[in-house]
N, C-alpha and C positions, 0 to 999 in steps of 0.2 A: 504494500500500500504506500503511496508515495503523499509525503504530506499528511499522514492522517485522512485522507479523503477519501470516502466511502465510495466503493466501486459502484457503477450507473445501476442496478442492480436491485431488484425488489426486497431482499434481504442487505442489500449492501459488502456484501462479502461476493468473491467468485463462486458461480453456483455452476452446478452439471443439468440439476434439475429444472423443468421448464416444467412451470404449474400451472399452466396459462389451457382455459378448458379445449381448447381446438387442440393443442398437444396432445392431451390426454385422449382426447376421439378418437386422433389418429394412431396412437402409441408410442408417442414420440417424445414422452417426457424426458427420458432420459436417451441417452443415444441406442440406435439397432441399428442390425446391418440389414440390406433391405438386398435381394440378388436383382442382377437387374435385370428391367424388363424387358420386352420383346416388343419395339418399335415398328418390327415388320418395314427397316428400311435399308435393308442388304438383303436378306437371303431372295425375297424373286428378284432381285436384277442377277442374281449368279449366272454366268455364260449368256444372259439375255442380248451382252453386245459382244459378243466372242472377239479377241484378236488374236489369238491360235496359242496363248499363253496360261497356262493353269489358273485361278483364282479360288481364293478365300476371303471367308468373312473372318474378322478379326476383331474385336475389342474397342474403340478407337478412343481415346485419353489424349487431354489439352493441358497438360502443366505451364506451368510459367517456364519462360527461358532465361539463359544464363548469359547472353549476348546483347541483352538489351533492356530497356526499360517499356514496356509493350510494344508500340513500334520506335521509336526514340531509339537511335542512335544504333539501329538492326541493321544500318548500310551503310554507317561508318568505316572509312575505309579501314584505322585500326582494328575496330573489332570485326569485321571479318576475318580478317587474318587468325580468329581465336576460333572460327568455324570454319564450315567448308563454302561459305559466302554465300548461299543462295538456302531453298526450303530444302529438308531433310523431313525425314520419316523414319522412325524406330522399327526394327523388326525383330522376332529370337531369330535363332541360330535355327532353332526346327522350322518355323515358317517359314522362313528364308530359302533353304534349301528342299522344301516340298514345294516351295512354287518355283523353285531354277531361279532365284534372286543372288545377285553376286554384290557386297558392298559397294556401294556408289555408284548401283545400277539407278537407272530411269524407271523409276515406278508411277503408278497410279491406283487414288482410292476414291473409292465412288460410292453413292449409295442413291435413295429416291431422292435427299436434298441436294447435289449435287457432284462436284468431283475439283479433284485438287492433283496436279502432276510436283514429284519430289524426287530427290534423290534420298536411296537406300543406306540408313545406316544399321547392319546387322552386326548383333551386340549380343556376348551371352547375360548380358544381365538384364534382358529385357525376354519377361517368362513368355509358354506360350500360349496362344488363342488369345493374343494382342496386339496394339500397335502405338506407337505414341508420335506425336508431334507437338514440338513448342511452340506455345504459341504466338502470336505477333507477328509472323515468318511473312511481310508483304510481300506481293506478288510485284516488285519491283527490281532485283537482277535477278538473272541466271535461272529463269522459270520459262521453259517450252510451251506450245500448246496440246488441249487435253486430248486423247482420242474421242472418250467419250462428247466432250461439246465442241468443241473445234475453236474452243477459244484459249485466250493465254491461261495455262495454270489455275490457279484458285488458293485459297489458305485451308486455313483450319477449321475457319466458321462456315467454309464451303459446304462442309459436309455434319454438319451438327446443327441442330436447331434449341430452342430454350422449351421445355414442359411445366407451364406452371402447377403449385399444387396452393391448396388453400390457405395451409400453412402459412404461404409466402409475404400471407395478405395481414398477417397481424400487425396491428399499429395501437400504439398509445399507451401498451403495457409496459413501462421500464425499457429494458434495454430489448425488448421487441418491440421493433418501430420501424412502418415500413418505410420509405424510400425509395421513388422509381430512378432504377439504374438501367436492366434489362431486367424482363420476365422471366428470371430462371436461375436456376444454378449454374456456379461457375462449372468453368470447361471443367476444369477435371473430375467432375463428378457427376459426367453427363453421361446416360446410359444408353450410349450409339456405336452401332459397328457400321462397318464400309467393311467395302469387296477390294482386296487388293491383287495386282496382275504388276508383272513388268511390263512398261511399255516398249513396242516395237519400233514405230516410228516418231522419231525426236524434231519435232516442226517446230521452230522457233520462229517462225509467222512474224518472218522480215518484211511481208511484204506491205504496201501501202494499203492502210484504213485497219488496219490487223491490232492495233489499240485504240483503248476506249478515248483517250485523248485525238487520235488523225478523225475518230469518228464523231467528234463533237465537233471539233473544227466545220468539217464537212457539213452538219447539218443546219450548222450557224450560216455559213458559207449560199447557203442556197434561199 
């Protein structure tokens, strides 16, 4: 306690427990693990747009990154130099190798939200029937275009969306107070998979109108 100053806190002290009745409806006074659910937004796109490469659904997890402060200074040319400069994707060593993925191959993960093109980083300390990506990764260098949309790359919000629950909505209780930010929980506790495939052909869509900036111009233009 710093100062003597009682923590924001219905009790005043750090508590675990949440006594607030909507916790309680839900069961969620105290912490549970909840398995996650089935968004039904990977498994029917499986093989639905084949490009002759095996695919899996996998896990898909947004931690924070260690290159940057969200997007802030993610394209600095120092701190690239402490990555491999452009979007990555996490794989194990089992996934990797049951889809024919070799480190810092050209990959793609897709789901019914959309799809995001990275390079491969295969890691044994990433378990398996997952994937991870950091997040902030702009779609600003060293990003191809997708197979599945034919447009540049995507991020990490490509392919995740927010579910809100009612919980979210509590306000005026002590230190439950809502505050509109987004409607959802943060990335990494969001329960989404994507289909991941190597990609085959790497189109970095040099050509004119192929970003969304030549394409603004153009409609100003007219």
């Amino acid at each position: 306690m710093h100062e003597l100053i009682p923590w924001r806190t219905l009790s005043g002290r750090q508590q675990l427990y949440q006594d607030h009745e909507w916790m309680r409806a839900f069961g969620e006074s105290l912490l549970v693990y909840r398995p996650p659910i089935d968004t039904r937004a990977a498994q029917p796109l499986l093989n639905s747009k084949p490009n002759g490469n095996k695919e899996k659904a996998l896990n898909f997890l947004t931690p924070h990154q260690k290159w940057g402060i969200h997007s802030t200074y993610s394209d600095n040319l120092l701190m690239l130099t402490l990555s491999r400069g452009g979007p990555i994707v996490w794989l194990s060593e089992d996934d990797a190798n049951d889809l024919g993925i070799a480190d810092n191959d050209w990959i793609e993960a897709f789901n019914a939200n959309g799809a995001l093109t990275a390079r491969a980083v295969v890691s044994q300390r990433i378990p398996a029937g997952m994937t991870m990506m950091y997040h902030a990764q702009e779609r600003i260098v060293n990003l191809p275009g997708s197979e599945i949309t034919r447009q540049r790359g995507g991020i990490h919000n490509s392919v995740t969306r927010a579910c809100p629950k009612p919980t979210h909505m509590i306000g005026g209780y002590a230190q439950l107070a809502y505050g509109f930010n987004y409607y959802g929980t943060v990335g990494s506790n969001r329960d989404e998979f994507v289909v991941v495939r190597k990609m085959n052909r790497i189109d970095w869509l040099d050509d004119e109108g192929n970003d969304y900036a030549q394409g603004s111009q153009q409609e100003n233009s007219k």
